[in-house]
C-alpha positions in Angstrom: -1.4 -0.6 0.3 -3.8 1.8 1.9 -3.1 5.2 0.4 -5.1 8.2 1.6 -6.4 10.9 0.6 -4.4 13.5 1.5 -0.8 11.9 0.3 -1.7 13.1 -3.6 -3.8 16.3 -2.7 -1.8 18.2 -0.3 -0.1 21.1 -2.3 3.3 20.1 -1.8 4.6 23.2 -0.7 8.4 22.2 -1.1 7.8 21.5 -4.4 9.4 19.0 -7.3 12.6 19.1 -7.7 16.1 17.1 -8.9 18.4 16.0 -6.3 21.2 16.7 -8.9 19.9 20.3 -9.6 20.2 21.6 -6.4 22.4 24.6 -6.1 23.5 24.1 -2.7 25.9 26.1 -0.5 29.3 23.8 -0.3 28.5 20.7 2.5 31.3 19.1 4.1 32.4 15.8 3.4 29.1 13.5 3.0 30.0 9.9 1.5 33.9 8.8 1.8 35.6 7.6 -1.4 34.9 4.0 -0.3 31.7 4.1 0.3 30.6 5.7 -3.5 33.0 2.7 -4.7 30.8 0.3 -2.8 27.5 1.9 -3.5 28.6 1.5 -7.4 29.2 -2.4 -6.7 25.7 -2.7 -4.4 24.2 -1.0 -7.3 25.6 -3.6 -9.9 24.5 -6.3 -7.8 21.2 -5.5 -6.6 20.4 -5.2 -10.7 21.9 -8.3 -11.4 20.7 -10.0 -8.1 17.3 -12.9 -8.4 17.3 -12.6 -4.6 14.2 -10.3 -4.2 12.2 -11.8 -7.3 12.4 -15.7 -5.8 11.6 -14.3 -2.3 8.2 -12.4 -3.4 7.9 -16.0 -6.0 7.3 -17.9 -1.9 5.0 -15.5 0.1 2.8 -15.2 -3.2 2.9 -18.8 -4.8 4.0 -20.8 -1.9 2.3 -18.8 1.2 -0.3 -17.1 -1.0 -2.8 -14.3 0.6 -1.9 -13.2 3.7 -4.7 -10.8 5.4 -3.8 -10.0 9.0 -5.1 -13.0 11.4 -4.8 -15.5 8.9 -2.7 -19.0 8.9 -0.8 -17.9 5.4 0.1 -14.2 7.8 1.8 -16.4 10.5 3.2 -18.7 8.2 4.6 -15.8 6.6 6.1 -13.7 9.7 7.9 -17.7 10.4 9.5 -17.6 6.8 10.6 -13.9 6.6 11.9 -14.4 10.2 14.0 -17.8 8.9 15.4 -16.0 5.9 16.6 -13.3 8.1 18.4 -15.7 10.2 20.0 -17.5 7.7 21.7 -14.2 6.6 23.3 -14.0 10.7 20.9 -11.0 11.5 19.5 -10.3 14.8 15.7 -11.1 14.2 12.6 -10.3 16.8 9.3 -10.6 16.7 7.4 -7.6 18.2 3.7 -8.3 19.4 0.8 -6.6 16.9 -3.0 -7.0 17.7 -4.4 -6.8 14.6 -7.9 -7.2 13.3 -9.3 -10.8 12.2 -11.6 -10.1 9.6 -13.0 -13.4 7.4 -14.6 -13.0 4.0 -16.8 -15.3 3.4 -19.2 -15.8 0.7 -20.2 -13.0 -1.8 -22.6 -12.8 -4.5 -25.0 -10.1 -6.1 -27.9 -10.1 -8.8 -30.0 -8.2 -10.2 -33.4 -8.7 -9.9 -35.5 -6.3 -11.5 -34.6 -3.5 -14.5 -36.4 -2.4 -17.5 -36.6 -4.7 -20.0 -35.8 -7.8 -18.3 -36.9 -10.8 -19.3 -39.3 -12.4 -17.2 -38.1 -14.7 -14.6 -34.5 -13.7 -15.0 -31.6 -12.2 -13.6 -29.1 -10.6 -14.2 -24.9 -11.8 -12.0 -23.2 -8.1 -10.9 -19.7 -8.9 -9.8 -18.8 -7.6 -6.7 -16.7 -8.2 -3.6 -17.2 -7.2 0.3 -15.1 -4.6 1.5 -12.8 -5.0 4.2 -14.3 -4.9 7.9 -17.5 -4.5 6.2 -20.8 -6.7 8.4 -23.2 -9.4 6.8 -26.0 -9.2 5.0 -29.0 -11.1 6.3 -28.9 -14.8 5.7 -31.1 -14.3 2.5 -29.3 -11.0 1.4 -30.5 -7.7 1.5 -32.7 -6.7 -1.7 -33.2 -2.9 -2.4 -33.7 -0.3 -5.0 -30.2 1.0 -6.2 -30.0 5.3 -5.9 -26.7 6.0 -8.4 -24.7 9.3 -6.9 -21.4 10.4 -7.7 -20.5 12.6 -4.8 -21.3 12.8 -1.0 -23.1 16.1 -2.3 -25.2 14.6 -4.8 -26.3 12.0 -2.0 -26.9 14.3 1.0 -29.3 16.7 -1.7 -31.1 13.3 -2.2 -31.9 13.6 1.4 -33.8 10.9 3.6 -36.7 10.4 2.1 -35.2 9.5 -0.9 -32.4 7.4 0.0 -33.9 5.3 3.0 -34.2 1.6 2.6 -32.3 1.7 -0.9 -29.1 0.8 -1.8 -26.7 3.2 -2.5 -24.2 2.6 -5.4 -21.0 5.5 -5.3 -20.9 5.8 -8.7 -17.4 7.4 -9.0 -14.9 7.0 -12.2 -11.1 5.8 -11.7 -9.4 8.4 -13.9 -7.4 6.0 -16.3 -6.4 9.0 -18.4 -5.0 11.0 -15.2 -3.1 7.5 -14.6 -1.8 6.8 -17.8 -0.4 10.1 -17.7 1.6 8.6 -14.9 -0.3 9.8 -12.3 -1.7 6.6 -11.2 -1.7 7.6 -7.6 -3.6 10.9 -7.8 -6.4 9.4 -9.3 -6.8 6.4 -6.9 -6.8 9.3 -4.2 -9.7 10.7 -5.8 -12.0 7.3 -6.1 -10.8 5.8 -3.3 -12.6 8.1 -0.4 -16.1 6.7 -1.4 -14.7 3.0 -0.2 -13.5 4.5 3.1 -16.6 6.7 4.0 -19.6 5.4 1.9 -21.1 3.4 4.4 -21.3 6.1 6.8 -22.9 8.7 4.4 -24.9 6.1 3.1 -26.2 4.9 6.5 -26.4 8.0 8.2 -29.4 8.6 5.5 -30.9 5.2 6.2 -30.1 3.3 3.6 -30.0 -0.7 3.6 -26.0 -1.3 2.0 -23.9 0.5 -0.2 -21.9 -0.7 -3.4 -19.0 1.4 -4.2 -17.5 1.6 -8.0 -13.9 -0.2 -7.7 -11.3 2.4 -7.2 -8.9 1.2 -9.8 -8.2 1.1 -13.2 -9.0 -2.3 -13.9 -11.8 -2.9 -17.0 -11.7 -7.0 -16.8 -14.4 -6.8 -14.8 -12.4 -7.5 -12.0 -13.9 -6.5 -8.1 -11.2 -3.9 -6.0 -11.3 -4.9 -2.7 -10.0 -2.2 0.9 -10.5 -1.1 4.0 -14.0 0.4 4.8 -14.9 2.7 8.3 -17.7 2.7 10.5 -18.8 5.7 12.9 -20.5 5.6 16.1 -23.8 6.5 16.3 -24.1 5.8 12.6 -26.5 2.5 11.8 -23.7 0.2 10.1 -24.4 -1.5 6.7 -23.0 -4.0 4.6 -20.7 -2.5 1.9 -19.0 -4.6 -1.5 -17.5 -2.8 -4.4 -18.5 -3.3 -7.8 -16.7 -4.0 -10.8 -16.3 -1.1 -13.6 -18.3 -3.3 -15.8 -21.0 -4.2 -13.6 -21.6 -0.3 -12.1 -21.5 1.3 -15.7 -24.5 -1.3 -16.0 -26.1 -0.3 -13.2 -25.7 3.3 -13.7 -27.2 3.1 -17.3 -29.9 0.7 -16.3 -30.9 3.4 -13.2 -31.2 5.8 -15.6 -34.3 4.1 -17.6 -36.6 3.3 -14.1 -36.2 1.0 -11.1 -33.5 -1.1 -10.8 -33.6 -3.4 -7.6 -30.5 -5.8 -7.1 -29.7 -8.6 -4.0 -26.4 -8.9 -2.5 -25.4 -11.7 -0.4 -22.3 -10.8 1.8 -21.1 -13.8 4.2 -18.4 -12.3 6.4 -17.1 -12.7 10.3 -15.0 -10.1 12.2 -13.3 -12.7 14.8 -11.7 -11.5 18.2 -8.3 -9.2 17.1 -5.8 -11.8 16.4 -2.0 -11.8 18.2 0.4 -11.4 14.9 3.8 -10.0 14.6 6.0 -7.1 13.1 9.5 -9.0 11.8 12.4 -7.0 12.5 15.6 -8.2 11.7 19.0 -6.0 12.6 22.3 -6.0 10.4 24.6 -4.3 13.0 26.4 -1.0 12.3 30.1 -1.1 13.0 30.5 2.3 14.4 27.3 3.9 15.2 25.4 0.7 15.9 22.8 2.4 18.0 21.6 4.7 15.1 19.4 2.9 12.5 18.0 2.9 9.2 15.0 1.1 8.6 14.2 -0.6 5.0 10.8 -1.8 5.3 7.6 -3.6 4.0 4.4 -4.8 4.3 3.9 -8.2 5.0 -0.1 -8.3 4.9 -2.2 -8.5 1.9 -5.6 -8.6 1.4 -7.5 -12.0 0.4 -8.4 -11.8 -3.2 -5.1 -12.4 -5.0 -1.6 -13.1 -3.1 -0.5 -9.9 -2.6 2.6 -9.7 -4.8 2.2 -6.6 -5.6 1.1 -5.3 -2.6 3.5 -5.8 -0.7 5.3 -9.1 -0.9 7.7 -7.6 -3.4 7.9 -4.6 -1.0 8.8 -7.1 1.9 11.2 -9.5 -0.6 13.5 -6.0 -1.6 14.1 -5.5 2.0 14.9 -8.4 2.6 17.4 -8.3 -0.6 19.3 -5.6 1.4 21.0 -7.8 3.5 21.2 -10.4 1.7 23.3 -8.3 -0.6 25.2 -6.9 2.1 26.8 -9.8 3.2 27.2 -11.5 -0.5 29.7 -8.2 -0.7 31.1 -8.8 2.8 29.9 -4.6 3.3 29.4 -3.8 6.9 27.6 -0.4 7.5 28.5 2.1 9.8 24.9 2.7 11.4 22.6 -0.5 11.9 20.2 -1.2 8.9 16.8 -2.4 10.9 14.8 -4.9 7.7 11.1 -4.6 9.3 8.2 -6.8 7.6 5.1 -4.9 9.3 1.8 -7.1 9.7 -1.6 -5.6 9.0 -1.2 -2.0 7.1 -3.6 -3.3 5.0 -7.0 -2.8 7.2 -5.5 -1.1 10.8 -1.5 0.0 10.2 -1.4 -1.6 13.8 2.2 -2.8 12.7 3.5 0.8 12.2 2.0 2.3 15.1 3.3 -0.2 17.1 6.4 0.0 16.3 6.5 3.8 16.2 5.5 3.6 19.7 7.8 1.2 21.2 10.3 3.1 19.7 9.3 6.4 21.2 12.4 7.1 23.4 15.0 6.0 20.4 13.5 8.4 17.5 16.1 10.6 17.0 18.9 7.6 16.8 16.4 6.6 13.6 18.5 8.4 11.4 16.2 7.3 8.4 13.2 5.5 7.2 12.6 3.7 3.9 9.4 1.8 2.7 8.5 0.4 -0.4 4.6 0.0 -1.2 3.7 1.0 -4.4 4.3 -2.3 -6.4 7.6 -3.4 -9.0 7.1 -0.9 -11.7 9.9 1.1 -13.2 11.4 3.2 -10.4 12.4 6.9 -11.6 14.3 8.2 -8.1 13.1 8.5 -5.0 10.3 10.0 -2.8 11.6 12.0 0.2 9.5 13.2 3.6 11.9 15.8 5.2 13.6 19.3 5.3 14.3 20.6 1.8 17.7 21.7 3.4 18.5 18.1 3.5 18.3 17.5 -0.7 21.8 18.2 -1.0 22.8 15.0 0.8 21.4 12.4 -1.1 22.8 13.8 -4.5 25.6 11.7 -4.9 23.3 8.7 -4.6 21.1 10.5 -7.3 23.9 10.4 -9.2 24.7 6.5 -8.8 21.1 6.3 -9.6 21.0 8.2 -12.7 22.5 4.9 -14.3 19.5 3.2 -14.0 17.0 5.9 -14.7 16.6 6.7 -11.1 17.8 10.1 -10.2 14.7 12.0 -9.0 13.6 13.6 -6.1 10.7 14.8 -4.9 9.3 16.1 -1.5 6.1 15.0 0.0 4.7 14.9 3.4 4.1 11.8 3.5 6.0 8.8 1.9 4.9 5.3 3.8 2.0 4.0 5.8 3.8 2.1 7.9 6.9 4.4 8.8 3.7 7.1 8.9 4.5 7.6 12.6 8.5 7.9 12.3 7.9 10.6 9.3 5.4 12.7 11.4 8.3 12.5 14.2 10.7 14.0 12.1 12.5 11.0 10.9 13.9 11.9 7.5 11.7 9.2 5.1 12.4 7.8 1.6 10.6 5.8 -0.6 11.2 4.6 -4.4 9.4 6.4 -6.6 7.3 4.4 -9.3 5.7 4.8 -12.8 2.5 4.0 -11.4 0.6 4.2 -14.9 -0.7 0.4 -14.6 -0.2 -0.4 -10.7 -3.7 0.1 -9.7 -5.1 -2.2 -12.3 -3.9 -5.0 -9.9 -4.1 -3.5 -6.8 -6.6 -5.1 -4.1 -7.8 -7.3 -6.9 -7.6 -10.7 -7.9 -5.1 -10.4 -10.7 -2.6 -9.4 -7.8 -0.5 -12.1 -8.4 3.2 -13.0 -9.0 3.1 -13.0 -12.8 2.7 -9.1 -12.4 6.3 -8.9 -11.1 8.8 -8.1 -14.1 11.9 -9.0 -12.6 14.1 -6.6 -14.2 12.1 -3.9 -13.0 11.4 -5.5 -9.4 16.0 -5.4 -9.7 15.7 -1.7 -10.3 13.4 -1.4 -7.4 16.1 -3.5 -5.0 19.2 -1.0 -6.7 17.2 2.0 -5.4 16.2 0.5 -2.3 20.0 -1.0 -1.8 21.5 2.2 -2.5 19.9 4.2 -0.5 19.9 2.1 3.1 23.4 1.5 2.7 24.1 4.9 1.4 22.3 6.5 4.6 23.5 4.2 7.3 27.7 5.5 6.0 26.8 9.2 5.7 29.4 11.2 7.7 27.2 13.9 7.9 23.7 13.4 10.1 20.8 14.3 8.1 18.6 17.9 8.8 15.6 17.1 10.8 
């Protein structure tokens, strides 16, 4: 998941709130007797259901990482589409160019710091990051300048910073995450990954290592999506472990430290890919849709269970629940699988675009991309006017733990373009205390997934497409 800046530092003027304490004038009639009754038995089932946790077991074990342009991405828009037509749904495949970016080989040293022994070295682990360029053949070798802000590396100036290697020395805040604000802290390491390579090269430097924006202390390298700007010399860019950037921050501060970095990877031609969208027909207002959505990419250095195949396998579930309780919805419930939000979002914008002249039948957008962790309730992009409306599903919810609200501006990546349309946009909202000590790593893998919680995440996800796509009411927008 690519989460920026802005989606945990933007004063949320709409403020927390409970969708149960809302002291709303009366609403007319917004869920029929029959549908709460079914809502209750979707709930049941979505906790009691495997569906979701054997689907994410296949694109993680059996298709493993799936970065946009690669084999294991096609293989996996083939077996998302399959599933989706074994359930009967109406399944397309829309057209994404997306970027075709290859890895290769990685490695970094360092090869001179006080004290060393003669003749040695001394392994940094580290790990390009995404769209980044090549070193030289033989690596590129430079003195490392530690900062821990743009600030502190613009006052270096020029002079001091040109030919070096920069290192973005930036801490993850683990306390600020274990206080259950995971996100907000990844917000605030996570810009140096994005933008270091400009700042760094606008100054003349030679590459730039970036301090892993996550919480992860097993000396584990956090790969993402990098920028270049025009006019700006590019450079190659890796991120460093915690372990290995607290060493190079202490060494740095006892003389000249030097290190080499060898970074071996391709940016191919953009690649031809797919969004997966599969339709569950609505029975009386089949040309209004709710979308329950996904992300089918992942990056390359784990298999991407936790970002997003668990996302993708609870849309799925949706569905697949749907018919196991013979429940037809009144509006259309759209299951999309986007490809490539990890290093472009081409999936979302393309399918935002295409879908220009129907935006006001979208009656609502839901995407889940923040992992399998205990979900509390739900994160909502809309008009606070609307809260009232989704409190009898906070009230199913509350069974399960799940009865919060909250207003944001933004809520998704991929249904980014729908939201900023006025779509009203949900998405479950997570304890995200240990999320990013996975994310964009290597220990992204299926063992990660605790099924019971990953059934939560399917209740709230369940719970609310159905219970949006059989409101009698439409939405405020």
């Amino acid at each position: 998941m690519r989460i920026r800046p802005f989606y945990f530092f933007l004063i949320i003027s709409a403020f927390m709130v409970s969708a149960l304490g809302q002291q709303a004038t009366p609403t007319p009639q917004l869920y029929s007797e029959s549908t709460l009754r079914q809502l209750r038995e979707l709930q049941k089932a979505a906790l009691r259901s495997d569906y979701a946790y054997t689907r994410t077991a296949y694109l993680s074990n059996n298709i493993g990482p799936r970065i946009s342009g690669s084999a294991q991405a096609q293989r996996a828009v083939e077996y998302v589409a399959d599933e989706m037509r074994k359930l009967g749904l109406e399944v397309r495949l829309q057209k994404v160019m997306v970027p075709h970016w290859v890895r290769g080989d990685e490695r970094g040293e360092i090869v001179e710091f006080p004290g060393m022994a003669p003749g040695t070295t001394q392994k940094i682990v580290l790990t390009a990051l995404g769209g980044s360029i090549a070193t030289p053949a033989d690596g590129s070798t430079g003195e490392v300048v530690v900062v821990s802000s743009y600030e502190e590396l613009n006052q270096l100036g020029r002079e001091r910073v040109q030919g070096k290697i920069v290192l973005f020395n930036t801490i993850f805040d683990r306390r600020l995450a274990e206080s259950g604000y995971g996100g907000n802290a990844y917000g605030q390491a996570v810009q140096f990954r994005g933008g270091g390579a400009i700042a760094a090269g606008r100054l003349g430097a030679i590459g730039v290592l970036v301090r892993s924006a996550g919480g992860s202390q097993n000396r584990l390298a956090h790969t993402g999506a990098m920028r270049y700007e025009n006019g700006v010399p590019q450079i190659p860019a890796a991120a460093v472990s915690f372990e290995d950037a607290e060493t190079l921050a202490y060494l740095a501060k006892m003389g000249k430290v030097r290190v080499r970095i060898v970074l071996t990877p391709k940016t191919l031609p953009d690649a031809e890919s797919f969004n997966v969208i599969a339709d569950i027909k609505g029975t009386e207002k089949p040309d209004e849709v709710v979308v329950v959505s996904g992300h089918l990419d992942s990056w390359d250095l784990g298999t991407g269970a936790l970002d997003d195949g668990c996302g993708v396998a609870v849309s799925m579930q949706v569905p697949y629940l749907l018919k196991l309780l013979d429940l037809k919805p009144k509006r259309t419930i759209r299951m999309i699988a986007y490809m490539s939000e990890e290093n472009s979002g081409n999936g979302g914008e393309v399918y935002g675009k295409a879908e220009t002249a129907n935006l006001a039948r979208h009656v609502a957008a839901i995407e889940s991309d923040l992992g399998a962790s205990h979900p509390i309730g739900f994160l909502f992009s809309g008009k606070s006017e609307a809260l009232p409306y989704f409190a009898p599903l906070s009230a199913i919810l509350r069974e399960q733990g799940a009865a919060q609200s909250q207003i944001q501006p933004g809520v998704g990546s991929d249904i980014g373009p729908l939201t900023r349309a006025g779509v009203p946009s949900f998405a479950p909202w997570f304890d995200t205390r240990t999320y990013f000590n996975y994310h964009h790593t290597a220990a992204d893998t299926f063992d990660k997934i605790d099924p019971k919680q990953l059934g939560e995440v399917g209740s709230v996800t369940a719970v609310l497409a159905y219970g949006l796509a059989n409101l009698e009411q439409p939405i405020p927008r």
